[in-house]
CHARMM internal coordinates of N, CA and C (Angstrom, degrees):
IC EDIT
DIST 1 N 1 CA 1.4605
DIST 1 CA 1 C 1.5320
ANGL 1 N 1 CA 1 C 108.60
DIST 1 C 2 N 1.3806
ANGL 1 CA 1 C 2 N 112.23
DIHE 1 N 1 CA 1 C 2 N 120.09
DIST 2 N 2 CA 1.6127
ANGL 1 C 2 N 2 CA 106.11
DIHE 1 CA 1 C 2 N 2 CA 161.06
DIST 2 CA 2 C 1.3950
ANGL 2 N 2 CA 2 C 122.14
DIHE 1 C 2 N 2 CA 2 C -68.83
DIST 2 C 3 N 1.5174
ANGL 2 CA 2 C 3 N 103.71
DIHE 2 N 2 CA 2 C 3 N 119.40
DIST 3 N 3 CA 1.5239
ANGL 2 C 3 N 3 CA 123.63
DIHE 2 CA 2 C 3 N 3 CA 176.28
DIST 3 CA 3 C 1.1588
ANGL 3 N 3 CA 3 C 105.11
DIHE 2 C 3 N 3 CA 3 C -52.55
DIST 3 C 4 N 1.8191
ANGL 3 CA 3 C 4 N 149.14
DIHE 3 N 3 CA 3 C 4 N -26.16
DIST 4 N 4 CA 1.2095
ANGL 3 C 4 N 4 CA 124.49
DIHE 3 CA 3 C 4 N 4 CA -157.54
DIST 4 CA 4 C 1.6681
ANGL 4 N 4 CA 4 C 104.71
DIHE 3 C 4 N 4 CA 4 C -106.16
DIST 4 C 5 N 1.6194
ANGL 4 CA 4 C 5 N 107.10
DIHE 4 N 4 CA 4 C 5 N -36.28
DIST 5 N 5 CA 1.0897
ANGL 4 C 5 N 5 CA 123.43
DIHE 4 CA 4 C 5 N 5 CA 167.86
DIST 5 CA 5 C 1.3046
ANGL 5 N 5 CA 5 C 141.69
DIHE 4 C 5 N 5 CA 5 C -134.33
DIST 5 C 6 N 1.4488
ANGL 5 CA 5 C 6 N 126.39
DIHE 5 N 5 CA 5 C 6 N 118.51
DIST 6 N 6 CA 1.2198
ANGL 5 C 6 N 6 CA 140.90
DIHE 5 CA 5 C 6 N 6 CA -141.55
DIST 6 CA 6 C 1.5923
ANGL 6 N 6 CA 6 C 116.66
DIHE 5 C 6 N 6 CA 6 C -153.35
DIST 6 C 7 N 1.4831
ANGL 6 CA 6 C 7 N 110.47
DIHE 6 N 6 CA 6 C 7 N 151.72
DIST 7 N 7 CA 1.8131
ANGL 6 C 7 N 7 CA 108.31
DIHE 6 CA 6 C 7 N 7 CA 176.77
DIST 7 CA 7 C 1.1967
ANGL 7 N 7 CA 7 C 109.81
DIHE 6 C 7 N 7 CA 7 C -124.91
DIST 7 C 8 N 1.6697
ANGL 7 CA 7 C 8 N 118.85
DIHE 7 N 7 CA 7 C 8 N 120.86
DIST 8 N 8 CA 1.5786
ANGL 7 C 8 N 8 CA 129.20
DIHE 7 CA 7 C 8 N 8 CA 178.16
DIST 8 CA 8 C 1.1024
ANGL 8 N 8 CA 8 C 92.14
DIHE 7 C 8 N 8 CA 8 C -100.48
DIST 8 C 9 N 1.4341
ANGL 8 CA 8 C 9 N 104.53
DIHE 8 N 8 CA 8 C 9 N 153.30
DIST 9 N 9 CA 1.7005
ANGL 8 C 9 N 9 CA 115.67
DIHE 8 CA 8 C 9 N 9 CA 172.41
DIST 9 CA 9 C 1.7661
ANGL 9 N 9 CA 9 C 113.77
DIHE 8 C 9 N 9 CA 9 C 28.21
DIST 9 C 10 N 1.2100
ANGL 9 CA 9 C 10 N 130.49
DIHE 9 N 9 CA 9 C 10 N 45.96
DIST 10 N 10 CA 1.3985
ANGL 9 C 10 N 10 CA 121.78
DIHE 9 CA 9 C 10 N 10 CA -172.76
DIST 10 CA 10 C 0.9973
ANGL 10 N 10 CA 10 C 114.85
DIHE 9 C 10 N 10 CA 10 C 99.41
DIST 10 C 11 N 1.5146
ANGL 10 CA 10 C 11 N 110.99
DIHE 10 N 10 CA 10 C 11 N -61.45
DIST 11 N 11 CA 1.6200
ANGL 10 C 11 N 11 CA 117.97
DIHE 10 CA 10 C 11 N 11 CA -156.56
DIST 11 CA 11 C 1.9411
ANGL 11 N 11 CA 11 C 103.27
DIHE 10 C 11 N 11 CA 11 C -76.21
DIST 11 C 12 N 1.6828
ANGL 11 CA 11 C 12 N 107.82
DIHE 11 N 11 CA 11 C 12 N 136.43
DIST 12 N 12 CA 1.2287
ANGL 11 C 12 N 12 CA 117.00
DIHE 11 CA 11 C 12 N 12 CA -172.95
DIST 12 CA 12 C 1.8294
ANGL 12 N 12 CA 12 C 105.17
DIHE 11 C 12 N 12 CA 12 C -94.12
DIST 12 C 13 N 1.6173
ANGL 12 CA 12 C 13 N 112.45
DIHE 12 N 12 CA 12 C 13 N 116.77
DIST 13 N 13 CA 0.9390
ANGL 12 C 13 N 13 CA 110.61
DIHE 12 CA 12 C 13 N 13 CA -157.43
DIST 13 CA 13 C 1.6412
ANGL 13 N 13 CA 13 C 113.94
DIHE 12 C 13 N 13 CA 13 C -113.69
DIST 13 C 14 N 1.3999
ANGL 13 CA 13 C 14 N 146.09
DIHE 13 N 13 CA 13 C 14 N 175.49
DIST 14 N 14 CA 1.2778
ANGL 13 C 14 N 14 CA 135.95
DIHE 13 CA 13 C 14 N 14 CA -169.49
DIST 14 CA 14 C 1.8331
ANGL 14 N 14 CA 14 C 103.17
DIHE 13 C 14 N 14 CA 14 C -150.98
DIST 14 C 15 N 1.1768
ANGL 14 CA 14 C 15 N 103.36
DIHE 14 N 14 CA 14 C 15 N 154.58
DIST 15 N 15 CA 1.3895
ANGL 14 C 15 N 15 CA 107.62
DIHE 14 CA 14 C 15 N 15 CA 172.82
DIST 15 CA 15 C 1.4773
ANGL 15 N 15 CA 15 C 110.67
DIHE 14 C 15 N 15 CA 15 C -100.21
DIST 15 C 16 N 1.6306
ANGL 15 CA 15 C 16 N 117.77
DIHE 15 N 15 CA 15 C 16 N 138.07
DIST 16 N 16 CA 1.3991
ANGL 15 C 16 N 16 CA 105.00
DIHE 15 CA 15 C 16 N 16 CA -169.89
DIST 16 CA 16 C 1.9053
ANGL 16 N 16 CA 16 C 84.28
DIHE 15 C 16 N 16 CA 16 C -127.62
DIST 16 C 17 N 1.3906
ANGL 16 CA 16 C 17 N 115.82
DIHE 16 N 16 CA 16 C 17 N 153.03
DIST 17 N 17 CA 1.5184
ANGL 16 C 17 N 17 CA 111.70
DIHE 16 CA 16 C 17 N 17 CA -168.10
DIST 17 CA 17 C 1.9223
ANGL 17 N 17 CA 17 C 84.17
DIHE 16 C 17 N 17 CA 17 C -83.06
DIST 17 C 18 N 1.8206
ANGL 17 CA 17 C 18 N 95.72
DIHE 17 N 17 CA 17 C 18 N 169.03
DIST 18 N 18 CA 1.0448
ANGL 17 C 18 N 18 CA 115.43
DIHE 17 CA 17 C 18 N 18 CA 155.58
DIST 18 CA 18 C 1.6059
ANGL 18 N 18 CA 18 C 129.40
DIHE 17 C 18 N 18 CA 18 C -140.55
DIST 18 C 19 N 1.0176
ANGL 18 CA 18 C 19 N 146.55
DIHE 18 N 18 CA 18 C 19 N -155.15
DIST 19 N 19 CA 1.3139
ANGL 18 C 19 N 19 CA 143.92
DIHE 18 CA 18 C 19 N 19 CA 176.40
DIST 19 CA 19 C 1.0785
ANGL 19 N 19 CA 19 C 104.24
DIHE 18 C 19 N 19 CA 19 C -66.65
DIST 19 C 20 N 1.4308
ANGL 19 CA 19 C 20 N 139.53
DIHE 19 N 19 CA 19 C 20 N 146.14
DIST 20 N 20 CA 1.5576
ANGL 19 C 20 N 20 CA 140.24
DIHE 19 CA 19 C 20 N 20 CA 153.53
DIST 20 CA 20 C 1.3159
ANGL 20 N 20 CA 20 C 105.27
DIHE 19 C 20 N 20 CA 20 C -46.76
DIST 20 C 21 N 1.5248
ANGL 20 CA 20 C 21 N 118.83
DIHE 20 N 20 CA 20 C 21 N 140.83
DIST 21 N 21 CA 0.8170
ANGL 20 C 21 N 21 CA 125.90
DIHE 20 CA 20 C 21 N 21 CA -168.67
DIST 21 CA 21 C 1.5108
ANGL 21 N 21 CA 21 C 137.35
DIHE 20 C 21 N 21 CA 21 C 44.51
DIST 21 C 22 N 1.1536
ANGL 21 CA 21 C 22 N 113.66
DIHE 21 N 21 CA 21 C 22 N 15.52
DIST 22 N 22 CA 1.8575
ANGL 21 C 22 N 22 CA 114.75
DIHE 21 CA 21 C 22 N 22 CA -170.75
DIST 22 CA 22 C 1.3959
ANGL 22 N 22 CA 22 C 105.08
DIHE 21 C 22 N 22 CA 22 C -108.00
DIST 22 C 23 N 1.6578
ANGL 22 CA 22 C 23 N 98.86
DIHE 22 N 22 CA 22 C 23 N 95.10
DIST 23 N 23 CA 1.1401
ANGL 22 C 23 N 23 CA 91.76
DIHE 22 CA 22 C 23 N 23 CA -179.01
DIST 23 CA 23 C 1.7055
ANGL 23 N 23 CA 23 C 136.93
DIHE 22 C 23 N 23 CA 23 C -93.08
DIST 23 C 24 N 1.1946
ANGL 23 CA 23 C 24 N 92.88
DIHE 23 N 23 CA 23 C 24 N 53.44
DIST 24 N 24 CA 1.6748
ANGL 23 C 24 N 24 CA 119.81
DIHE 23 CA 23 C 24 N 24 CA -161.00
DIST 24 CA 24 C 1.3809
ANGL 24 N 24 CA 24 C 97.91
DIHE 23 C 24 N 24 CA 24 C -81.60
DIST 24 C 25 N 1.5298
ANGL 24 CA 24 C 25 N 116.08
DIHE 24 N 24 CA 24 C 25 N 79.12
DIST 25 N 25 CA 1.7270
ANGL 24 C 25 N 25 CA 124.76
DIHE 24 CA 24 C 25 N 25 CA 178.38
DIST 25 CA 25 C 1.8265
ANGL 25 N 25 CA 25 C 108.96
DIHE 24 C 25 N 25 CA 25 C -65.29
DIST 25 C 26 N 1.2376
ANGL 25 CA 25 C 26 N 123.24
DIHE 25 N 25 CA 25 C 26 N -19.91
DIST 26 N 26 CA 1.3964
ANGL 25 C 26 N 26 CA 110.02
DIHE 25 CA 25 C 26 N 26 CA -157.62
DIST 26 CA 26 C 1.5547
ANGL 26 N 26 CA 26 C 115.70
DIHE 25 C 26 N 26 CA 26 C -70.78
DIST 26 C 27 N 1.7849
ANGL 26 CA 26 C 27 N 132.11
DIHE 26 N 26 CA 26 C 27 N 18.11
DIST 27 N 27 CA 1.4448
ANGL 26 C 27 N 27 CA 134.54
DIHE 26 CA 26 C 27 N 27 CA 129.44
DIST 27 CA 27 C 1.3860
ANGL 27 N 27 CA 27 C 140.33
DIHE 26 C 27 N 27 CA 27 C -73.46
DIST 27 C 28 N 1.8236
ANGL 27 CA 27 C 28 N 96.81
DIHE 27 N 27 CA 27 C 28 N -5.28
DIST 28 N 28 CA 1.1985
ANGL 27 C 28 N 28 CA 104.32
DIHE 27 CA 27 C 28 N 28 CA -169.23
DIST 28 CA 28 C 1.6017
ANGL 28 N 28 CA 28 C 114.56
DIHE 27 C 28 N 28 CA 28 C -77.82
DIST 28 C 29 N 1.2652
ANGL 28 CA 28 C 29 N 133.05
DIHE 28 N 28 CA 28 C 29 N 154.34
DIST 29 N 29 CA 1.4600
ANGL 28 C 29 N 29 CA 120.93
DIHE 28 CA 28 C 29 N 29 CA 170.60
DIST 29 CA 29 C 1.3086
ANGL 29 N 29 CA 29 C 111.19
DIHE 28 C 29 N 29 CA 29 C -74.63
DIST 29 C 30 N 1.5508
ANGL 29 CA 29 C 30 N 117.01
DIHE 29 N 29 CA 29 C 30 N 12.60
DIST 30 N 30 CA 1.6563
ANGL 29 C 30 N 30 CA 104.78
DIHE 29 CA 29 C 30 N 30 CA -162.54
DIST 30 CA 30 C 1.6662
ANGL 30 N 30 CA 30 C 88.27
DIHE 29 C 30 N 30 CA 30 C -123.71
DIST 30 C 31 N 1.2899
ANGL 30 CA 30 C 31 N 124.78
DIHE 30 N 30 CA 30 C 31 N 1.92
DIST 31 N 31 CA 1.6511
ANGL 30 C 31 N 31 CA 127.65
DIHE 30 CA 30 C 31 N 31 CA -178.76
DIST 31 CA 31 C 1.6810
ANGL 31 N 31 CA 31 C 102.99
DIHE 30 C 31 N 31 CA 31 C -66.72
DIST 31 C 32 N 1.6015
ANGL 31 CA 31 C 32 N 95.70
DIHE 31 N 31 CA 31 C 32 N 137.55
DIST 32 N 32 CA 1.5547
ANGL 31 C 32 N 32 CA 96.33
DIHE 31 CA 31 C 32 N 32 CA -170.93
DIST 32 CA 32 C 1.3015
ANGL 32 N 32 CA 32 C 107.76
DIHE 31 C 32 N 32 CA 32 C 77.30
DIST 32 C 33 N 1.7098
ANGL 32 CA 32 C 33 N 142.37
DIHE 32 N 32 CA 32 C 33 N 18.00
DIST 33 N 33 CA 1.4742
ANGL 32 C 33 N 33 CA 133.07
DIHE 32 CA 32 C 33 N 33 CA 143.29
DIST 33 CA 33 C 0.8500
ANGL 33 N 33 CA 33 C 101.42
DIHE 32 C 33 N 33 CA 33 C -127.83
DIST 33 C 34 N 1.4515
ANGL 33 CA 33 C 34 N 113.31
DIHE 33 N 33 CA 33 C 34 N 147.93
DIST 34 N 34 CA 1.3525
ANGL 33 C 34 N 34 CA 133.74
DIHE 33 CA 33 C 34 N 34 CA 142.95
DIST 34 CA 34 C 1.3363
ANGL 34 N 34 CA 34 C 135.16
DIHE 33 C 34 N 34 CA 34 C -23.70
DIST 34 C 35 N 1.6012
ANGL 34 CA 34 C 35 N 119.43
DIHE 34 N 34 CA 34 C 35 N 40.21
DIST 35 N 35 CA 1.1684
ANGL 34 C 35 N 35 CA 148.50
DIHE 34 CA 34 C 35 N 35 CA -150.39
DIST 35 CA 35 C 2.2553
ANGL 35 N 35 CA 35 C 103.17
DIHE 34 C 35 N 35 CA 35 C -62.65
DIST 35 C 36 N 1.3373
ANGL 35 CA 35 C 36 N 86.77
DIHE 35 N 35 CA 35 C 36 N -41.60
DIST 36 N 36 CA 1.8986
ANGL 35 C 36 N 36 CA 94.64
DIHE 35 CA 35 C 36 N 36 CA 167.51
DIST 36 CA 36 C 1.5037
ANGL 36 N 36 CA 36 C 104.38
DIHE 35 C 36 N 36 CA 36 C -58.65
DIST 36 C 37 N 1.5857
ANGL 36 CA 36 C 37 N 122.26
DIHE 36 N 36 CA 36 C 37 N -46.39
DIST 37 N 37 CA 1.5120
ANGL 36 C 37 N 37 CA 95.76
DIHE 36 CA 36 C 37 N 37 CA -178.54
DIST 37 CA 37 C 1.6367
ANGL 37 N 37 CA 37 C 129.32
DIHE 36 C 37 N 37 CA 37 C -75.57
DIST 37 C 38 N 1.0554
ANGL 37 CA 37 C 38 N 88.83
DIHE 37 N 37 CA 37 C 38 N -11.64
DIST 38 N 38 CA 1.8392
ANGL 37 C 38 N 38 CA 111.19
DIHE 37 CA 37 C 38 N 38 CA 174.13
DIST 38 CA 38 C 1.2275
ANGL 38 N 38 CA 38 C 128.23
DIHE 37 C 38 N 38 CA 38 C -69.18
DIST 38 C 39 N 1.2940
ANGL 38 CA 38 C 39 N 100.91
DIHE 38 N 38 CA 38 C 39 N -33.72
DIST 39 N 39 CA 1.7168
ANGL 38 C 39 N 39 CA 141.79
DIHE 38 CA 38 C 39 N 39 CA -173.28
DIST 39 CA 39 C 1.7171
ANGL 39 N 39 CA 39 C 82.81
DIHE 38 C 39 N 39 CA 39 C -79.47
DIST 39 C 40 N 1.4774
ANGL 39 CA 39 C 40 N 129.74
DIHE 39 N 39 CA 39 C 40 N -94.37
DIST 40 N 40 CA 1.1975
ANGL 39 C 40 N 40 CA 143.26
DIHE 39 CA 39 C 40 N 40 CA -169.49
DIST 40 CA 40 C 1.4978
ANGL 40 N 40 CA 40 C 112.65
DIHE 39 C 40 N 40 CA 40 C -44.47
DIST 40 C 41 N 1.8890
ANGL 40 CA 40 C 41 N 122.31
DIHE 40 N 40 CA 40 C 41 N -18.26
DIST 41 N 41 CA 1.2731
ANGL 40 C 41 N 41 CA 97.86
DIHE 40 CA 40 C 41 N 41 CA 176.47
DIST 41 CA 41 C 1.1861
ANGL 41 N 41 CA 41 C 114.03
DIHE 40 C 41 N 41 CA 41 C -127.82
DIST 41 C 42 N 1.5418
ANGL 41 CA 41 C 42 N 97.44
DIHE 41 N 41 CA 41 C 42 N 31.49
DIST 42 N 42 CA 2.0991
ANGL 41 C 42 N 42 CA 132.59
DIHE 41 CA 41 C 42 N 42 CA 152.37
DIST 42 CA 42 C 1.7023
ANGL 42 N 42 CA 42 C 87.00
DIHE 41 C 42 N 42 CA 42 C 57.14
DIST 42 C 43 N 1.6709
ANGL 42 CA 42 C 43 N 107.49
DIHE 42 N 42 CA 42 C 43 N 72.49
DIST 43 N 43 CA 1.3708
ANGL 42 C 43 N 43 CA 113.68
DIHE 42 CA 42 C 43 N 43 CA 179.16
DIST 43 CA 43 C 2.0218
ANGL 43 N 43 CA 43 C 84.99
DIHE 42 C 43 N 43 CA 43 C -128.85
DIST 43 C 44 N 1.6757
ANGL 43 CA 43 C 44 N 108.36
DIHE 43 N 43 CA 43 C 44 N -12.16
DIST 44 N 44 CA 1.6863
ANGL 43 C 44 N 44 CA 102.26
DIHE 43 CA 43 C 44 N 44 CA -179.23
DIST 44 CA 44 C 1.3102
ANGL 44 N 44 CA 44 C 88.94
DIHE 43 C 44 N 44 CA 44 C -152.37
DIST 44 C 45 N 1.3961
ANGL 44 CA 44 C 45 N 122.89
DIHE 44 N 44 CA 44 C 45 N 167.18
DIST 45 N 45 CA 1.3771
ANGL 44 C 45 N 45 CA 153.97
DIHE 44 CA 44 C 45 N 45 CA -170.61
DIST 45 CA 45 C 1.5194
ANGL 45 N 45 CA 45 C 104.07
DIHE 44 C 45 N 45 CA 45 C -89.49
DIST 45 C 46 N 1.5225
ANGL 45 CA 45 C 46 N 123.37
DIHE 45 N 45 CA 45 C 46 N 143.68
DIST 46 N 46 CA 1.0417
ANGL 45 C 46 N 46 CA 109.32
DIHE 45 CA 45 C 46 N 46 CA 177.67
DIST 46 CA 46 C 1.3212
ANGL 46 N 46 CA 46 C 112.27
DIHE 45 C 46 N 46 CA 46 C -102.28
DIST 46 C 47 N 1.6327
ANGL 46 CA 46 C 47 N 114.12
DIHE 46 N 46 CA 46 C 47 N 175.62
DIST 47 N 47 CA 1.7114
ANGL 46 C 47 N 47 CA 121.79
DIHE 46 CA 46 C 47 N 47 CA -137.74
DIST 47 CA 47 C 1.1664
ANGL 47 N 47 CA 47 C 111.88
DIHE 46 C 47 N 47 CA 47 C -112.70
DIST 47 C 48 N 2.0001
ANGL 47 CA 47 C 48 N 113.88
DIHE 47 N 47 CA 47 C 48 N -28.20
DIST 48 N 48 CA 1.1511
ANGL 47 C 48 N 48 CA 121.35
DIHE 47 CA 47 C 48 N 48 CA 179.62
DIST 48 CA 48 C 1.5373
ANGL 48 N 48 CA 48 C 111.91
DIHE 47 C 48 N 48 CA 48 C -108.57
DIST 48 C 49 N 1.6051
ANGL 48 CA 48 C 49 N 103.74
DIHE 48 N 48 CA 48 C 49 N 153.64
DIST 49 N 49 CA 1.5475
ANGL 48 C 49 N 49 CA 109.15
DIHE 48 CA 48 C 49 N 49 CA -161.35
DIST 49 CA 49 C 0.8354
ANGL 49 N 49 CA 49 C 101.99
DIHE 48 C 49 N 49 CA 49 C -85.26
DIST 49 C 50 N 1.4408
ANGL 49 CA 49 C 50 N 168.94
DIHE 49 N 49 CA 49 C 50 N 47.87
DIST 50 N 50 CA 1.1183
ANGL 49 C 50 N 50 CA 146.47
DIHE 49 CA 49 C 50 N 50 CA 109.49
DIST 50 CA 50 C 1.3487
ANGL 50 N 50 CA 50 C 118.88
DIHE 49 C 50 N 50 CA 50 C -61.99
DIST 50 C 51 N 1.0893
ANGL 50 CA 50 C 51 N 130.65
DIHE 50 N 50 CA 50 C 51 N -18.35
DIST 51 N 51 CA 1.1597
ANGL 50 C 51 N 51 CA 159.85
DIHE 50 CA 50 C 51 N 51 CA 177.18
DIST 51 CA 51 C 1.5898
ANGL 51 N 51 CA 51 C 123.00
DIHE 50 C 51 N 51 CA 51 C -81.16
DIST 51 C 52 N 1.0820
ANGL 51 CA 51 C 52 N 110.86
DIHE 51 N 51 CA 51 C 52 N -27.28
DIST 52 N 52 CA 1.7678
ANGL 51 C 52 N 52 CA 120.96
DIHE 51 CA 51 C 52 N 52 CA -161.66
DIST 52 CA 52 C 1.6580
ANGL 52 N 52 CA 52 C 113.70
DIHE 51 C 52 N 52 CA 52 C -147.06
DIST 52 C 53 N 1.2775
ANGL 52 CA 52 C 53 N 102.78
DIHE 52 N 52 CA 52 C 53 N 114.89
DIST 53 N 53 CA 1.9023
ANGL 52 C 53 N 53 CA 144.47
DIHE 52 CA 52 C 53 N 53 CA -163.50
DIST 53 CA 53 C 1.6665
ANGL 53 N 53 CA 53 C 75.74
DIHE 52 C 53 N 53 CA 53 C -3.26
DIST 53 C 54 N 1.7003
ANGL 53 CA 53 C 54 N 110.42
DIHE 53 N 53 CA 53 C 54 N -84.17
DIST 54 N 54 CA 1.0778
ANGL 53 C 54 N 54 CA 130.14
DIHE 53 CA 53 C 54 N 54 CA 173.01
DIST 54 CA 54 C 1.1285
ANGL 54 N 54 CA 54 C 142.15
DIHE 53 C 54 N 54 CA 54 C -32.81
DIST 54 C 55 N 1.4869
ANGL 54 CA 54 C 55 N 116.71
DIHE 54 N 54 CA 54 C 55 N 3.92
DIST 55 N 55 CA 1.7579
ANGL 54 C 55 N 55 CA 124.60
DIHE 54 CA 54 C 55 N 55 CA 158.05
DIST 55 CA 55 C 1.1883
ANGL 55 N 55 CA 55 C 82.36
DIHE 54 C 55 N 55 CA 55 C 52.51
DIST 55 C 56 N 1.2490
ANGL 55 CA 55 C 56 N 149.85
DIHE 55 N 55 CA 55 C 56 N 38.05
DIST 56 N 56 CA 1.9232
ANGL 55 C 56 N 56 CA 115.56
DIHE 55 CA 55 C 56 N 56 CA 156.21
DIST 56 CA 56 C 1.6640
ANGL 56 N 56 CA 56 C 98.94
DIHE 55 C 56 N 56 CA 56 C -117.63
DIST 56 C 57 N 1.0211
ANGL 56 CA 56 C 57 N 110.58
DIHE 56 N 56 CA 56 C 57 N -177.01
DIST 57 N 57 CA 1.6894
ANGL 56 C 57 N 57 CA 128.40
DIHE 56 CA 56 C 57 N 57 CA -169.64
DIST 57 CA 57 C 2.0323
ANGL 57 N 57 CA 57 C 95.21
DIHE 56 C 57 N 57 CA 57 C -112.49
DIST 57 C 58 N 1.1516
ANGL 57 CA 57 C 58 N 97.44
DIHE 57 N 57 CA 57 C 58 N 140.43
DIST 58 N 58 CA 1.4655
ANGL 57 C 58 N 58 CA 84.91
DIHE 57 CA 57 C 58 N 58 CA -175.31
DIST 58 CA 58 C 1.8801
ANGL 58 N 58 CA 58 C 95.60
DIHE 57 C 58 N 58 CA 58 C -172.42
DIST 58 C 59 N 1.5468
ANGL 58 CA 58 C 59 N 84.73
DIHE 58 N 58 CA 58 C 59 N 140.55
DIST 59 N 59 CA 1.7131
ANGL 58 C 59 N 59 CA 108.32
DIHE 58 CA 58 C 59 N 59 CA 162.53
DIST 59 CA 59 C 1.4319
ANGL 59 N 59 CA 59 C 112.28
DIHE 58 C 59 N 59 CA 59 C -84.63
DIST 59 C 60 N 1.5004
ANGL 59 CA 59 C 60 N 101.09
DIHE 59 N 59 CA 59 C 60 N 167.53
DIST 60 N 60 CA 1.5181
ANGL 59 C 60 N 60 CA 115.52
DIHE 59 CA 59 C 60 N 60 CA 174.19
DIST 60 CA 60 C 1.4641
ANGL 60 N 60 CA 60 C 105.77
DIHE 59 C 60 N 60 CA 60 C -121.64
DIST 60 C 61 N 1.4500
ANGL 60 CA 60 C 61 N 98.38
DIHE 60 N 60 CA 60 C 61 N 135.99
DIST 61 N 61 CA 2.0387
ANGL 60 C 61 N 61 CA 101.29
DIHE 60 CA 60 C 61 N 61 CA -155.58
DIST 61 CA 61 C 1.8063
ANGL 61 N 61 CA 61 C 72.76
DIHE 60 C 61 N 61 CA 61 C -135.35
DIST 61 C 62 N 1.4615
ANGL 61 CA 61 C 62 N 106.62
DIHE 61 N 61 CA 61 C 62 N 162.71
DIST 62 N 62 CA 1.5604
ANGL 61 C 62 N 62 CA 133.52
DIHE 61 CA 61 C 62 N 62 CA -164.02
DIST 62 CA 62 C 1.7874
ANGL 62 N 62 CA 62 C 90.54
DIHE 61 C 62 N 62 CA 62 C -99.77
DIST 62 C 63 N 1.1623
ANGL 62 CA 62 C 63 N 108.43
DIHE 62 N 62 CA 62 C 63 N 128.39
DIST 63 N 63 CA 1.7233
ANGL 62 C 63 N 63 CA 114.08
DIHE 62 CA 62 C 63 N 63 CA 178.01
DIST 63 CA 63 C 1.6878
ANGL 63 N 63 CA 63 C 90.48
DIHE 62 C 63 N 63 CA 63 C -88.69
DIST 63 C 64 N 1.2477
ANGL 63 CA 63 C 64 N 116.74
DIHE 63 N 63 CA 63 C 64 N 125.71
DIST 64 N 64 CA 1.5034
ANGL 63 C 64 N 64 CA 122.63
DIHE 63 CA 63 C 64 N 64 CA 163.59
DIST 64 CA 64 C 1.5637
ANGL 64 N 64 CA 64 C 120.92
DIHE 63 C 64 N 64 CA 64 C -127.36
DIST 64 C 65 N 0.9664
ANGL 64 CA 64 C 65 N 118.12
DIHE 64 N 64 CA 64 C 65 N -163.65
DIST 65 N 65 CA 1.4534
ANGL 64 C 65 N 65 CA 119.41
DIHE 64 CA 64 C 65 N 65 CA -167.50
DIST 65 CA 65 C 1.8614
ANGL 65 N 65 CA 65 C 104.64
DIHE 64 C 65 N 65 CA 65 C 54.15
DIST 65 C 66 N 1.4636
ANGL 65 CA 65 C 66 N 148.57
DIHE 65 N 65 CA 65 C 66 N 17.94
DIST 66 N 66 CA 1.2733
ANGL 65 C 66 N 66 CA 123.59
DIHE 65 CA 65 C 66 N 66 CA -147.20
DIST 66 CA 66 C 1.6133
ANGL 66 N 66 CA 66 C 91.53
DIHE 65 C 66 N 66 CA 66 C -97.51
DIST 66 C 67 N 1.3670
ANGL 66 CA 66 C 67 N 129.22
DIHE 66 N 66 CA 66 C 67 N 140.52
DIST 67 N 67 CA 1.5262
ANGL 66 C 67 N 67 CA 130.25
DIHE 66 CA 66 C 67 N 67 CA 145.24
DIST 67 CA 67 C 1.0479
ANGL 67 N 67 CA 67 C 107.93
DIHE 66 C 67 N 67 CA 67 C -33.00
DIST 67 C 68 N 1.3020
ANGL 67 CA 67 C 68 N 109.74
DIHE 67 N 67 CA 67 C 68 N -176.35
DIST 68 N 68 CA 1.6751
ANGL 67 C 68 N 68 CA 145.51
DIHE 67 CA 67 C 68 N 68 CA -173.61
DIST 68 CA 68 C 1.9067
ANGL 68 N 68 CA 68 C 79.60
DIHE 67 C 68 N 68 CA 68 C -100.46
DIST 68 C 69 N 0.9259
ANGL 68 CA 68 C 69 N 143.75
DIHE 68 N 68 CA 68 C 69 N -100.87
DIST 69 N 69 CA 1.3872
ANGL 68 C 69 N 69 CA 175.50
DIHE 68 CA 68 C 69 N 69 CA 178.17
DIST 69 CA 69 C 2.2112
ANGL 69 N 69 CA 69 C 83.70
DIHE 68 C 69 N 69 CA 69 C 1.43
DIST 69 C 70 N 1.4022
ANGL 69 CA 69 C 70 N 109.58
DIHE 69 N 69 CA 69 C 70 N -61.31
DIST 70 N 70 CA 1.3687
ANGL 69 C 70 N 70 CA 113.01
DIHE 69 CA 69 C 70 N 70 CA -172.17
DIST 70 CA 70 C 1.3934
ANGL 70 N 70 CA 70 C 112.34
DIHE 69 C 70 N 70 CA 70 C -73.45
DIST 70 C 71 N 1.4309
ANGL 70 CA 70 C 71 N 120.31
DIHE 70 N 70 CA 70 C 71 N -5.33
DIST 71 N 71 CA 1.7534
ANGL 70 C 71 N 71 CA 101.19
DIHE 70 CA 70 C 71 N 71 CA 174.78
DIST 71 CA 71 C 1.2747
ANGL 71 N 71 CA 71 C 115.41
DIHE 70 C 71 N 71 CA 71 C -107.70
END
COOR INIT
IC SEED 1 N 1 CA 1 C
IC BUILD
């Protein structure tokens, strides 16, 4: 699965960085779920860098505006 970009349930989703360590989820589309069990049954990418290729800390934000042509 690509960690930066990915589609849950339909929706085409993107990783956007955040502060090291700030784990201030409430932009994320995954705030308010149980995002660890989702994480664990590799249905989403995980968020914190120790964890991810890219050592960065990062939310999951909704890709919109996309063509037909870009998905």
């Amino acid at each position: 699965m690509d960690e930066n970009k990915f589609k849950y349930n339909g929706v085409e989703l993107k990783s956007e960085e955040i502060p090291k360590h700030d784990k201030n989820c409430e932009k994320c589309y995954f705030c308010n779920v149980d995002c660890e069990l989702l994480y664990d049954k590799k249905l989403i990418p995980d968020c914190m860098e120790f964890a991810r290729k890219d050592k960065r800390d990062v939310i999951f934000v909704e890709i919109e505006n996309r063509t037909q042509e870009e998905l």
